[in-house]
VOPAGU-2260 file (C-alpha; in pm, 1 decimal, decimal comma):
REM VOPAGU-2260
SITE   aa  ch    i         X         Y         Z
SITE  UNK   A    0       0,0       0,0       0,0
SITE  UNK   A    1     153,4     351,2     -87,4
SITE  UNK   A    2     227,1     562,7     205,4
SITE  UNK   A    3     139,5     966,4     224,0
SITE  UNK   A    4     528,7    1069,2     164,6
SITE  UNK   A    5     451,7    1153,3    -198,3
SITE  UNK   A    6      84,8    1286,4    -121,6
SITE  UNK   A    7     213,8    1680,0    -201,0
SITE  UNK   A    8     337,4    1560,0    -527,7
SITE  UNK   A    9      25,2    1325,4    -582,3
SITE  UNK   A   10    -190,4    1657,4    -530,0
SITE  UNK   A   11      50,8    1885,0    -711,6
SITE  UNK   A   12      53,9    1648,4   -1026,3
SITE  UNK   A   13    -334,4    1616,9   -1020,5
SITE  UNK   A   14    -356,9    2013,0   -1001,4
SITE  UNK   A   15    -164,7    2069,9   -1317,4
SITE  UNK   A   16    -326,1    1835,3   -1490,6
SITE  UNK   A   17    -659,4    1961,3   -1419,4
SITE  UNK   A   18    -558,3    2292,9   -1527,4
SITE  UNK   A   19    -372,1    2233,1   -1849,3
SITE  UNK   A   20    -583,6    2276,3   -2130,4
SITE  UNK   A   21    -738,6    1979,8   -2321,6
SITE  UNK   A   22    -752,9    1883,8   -2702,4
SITE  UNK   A   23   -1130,2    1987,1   -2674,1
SITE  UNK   A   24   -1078,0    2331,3   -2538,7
SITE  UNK   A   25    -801,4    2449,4   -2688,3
SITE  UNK   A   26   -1025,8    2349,4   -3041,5
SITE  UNK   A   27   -1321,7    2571,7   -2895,7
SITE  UNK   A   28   -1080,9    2870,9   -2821,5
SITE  UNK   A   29    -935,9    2856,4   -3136,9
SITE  UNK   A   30   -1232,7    2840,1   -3334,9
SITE  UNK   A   31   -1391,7    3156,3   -3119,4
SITE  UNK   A   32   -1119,3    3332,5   -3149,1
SITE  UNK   A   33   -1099,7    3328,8   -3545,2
SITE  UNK   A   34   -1444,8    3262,2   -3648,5
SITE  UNK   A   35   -1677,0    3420,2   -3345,9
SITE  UNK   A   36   -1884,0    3340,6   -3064,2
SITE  UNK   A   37   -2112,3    3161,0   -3254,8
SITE  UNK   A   38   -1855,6    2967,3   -3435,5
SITE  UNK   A   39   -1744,4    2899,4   -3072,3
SITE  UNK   A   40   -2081,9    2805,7   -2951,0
SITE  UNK   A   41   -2110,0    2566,0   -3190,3
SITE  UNK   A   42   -1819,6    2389,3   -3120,6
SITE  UNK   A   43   -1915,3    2339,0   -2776,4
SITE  UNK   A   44   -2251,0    2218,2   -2885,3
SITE  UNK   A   45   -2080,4    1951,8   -3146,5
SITE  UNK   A   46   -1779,5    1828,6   -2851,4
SITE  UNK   A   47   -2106,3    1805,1   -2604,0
SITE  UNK   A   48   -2320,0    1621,1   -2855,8
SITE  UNK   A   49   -2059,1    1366,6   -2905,0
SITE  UNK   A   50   -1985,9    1317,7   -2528,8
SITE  UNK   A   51   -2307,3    1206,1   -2493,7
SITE  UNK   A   52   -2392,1    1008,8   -2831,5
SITE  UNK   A   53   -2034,9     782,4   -2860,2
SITE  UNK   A   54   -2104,5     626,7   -2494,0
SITE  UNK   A   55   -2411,6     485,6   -2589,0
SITE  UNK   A   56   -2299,0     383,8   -2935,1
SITE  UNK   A   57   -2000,3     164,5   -2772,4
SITE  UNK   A   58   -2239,7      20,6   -2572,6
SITE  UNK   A   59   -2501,8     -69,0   -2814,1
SITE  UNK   A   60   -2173,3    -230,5   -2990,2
SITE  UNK   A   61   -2123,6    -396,9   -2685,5
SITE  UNK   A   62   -2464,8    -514,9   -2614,7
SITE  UNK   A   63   -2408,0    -648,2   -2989,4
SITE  UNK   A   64   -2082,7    -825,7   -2956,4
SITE  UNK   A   65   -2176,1    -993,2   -2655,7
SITE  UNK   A   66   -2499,6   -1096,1   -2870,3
SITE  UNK   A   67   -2311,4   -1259,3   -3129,6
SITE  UNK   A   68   -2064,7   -1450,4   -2823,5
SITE  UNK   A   69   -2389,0   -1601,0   -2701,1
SITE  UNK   A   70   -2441,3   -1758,0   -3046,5
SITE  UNK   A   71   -2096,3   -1909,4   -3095,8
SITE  UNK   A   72   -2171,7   -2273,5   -2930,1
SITE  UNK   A   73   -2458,3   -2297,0   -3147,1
SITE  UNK   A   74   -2255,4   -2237,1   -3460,4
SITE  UNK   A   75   -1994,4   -2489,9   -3312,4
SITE  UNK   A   76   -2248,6   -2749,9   -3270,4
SITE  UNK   A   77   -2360,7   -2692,8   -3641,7
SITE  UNK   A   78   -1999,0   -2712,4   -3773,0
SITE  UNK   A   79   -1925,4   -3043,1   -3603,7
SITE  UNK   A   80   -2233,1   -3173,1   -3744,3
SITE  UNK   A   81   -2158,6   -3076,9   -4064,3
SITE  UNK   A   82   -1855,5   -3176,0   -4057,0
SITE  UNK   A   83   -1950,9   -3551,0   -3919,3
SITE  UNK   A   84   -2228,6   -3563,0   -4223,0
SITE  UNK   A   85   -1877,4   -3516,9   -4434,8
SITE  UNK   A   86   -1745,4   -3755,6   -4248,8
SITE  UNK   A   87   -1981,8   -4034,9   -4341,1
SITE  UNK   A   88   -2033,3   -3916,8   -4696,4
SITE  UNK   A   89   -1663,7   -3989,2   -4722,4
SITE  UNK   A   90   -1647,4   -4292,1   -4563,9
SITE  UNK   A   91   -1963,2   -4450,3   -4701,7
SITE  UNK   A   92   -1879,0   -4321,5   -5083,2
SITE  UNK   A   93   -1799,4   -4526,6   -5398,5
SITE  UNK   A   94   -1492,4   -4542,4   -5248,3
SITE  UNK   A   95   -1512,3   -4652,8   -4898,5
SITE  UNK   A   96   -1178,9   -4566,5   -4688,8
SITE  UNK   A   97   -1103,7   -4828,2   -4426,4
């Protein structure tokens, strides 16, 4: 377990980092300060929008991968049956092996 010598730095580090500025709002300063409020506005509308909308679309990808997991022993089970109908078609053919 860590001890609370490095706490200060632990804080310090956390700090910074919370006050640097991110990918998303250095994007909405720059576009505000070229194109305008509005311009600006809109950018924090669009980074909010898609905040909200890619969570739920990884999940419903998720919810649709784990879907398609669920179905795997049943497409095992058809393979080996296929694959023992081959079987028998091969070794009860015009040419019999064995």
């Amino acid at each position: 377990m860590l001890g609370t010598q490095h706490l200060a730095a632990f804080i310090t580090a956390g700090l910074l980092l919370n006050a640097t500025p991110g990918p998303d709002t250095i994007y909405i300063l720059g576009r505000t300060l070229s194109q305008g409020r509005s311009a600006g506005v809109a950018s924090v509308f669009g980074i909010s929008t898609g905040c909200l909308v890619h969570p739920r679309k990884k999940e419903r990808d998720a919810d649709r991968l784990t879907d398609a997991a669920a179905q795997v022993p049943a497409v095992r089970a058809a393979s080996a049956s296929q694959l023992f109908n081959v079987q028998i078609q091969i070794t009860e053919g015009p040419y019999p092996v064995g």
